[in-house]
C-alpha positions, 0 to 999 in steps of 0.5 A: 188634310185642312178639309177633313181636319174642318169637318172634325171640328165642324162635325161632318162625319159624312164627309169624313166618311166620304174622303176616307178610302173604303178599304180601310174606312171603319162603320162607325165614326163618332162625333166629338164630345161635348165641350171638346174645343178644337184648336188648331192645325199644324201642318209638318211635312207633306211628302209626295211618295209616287203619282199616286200616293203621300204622306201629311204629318200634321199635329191637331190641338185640341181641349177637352174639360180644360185639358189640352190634348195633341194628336200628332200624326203621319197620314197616307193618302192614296190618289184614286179616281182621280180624287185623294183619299184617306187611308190610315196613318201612324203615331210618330215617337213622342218628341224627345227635345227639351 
């Protein structure tokens, strides 16, 4: 998860290609914005569903024309040929604490 969240702020689409499962890897992934300023990564949680698969959730902070943005995802990674891949993930409810 910190590899491909470094090659999003270090634009290295080709290594986000190439650690996305080709099953659901999609033809075009675009490069960041201009000015867009990566901030930081929390990871949450990692939890180990079987030998072969998990799950990250993570938040990414990020700024773009002077507005903070937060991409907060749950991410599902398979293991398979013996390296671990990125298969898609799901937007968690907004947090609901004050």
């Amino acid at each position: 998860m910190r590899s491909r969240y470094s090659a999003y702020v270090l634009d290295l689409v080709d290594y986000i290609r190439a650690t996305w499962h080709p099953s659901t890897c999609p033809t075009d992934i675009s490069v960041n914005p201009p000015q867009l300023k990566w901030l930081g990564l929390s990871i949450r949680q990692y939890r180990v569903i079987s030998a072969n698969e998990a799950n990250v959730e993570f938040v990414a902070r990020s700024r773009l024309h002077g507005q903070a943005h937060r991409l907060h995802e749950i991410s599902r990674f398979v293991f398979e040929q013996q390296r671990w891949w990125y298969v898609d993930g799901q937007f968690p409810e907004p947090d609901t604490k004050v």
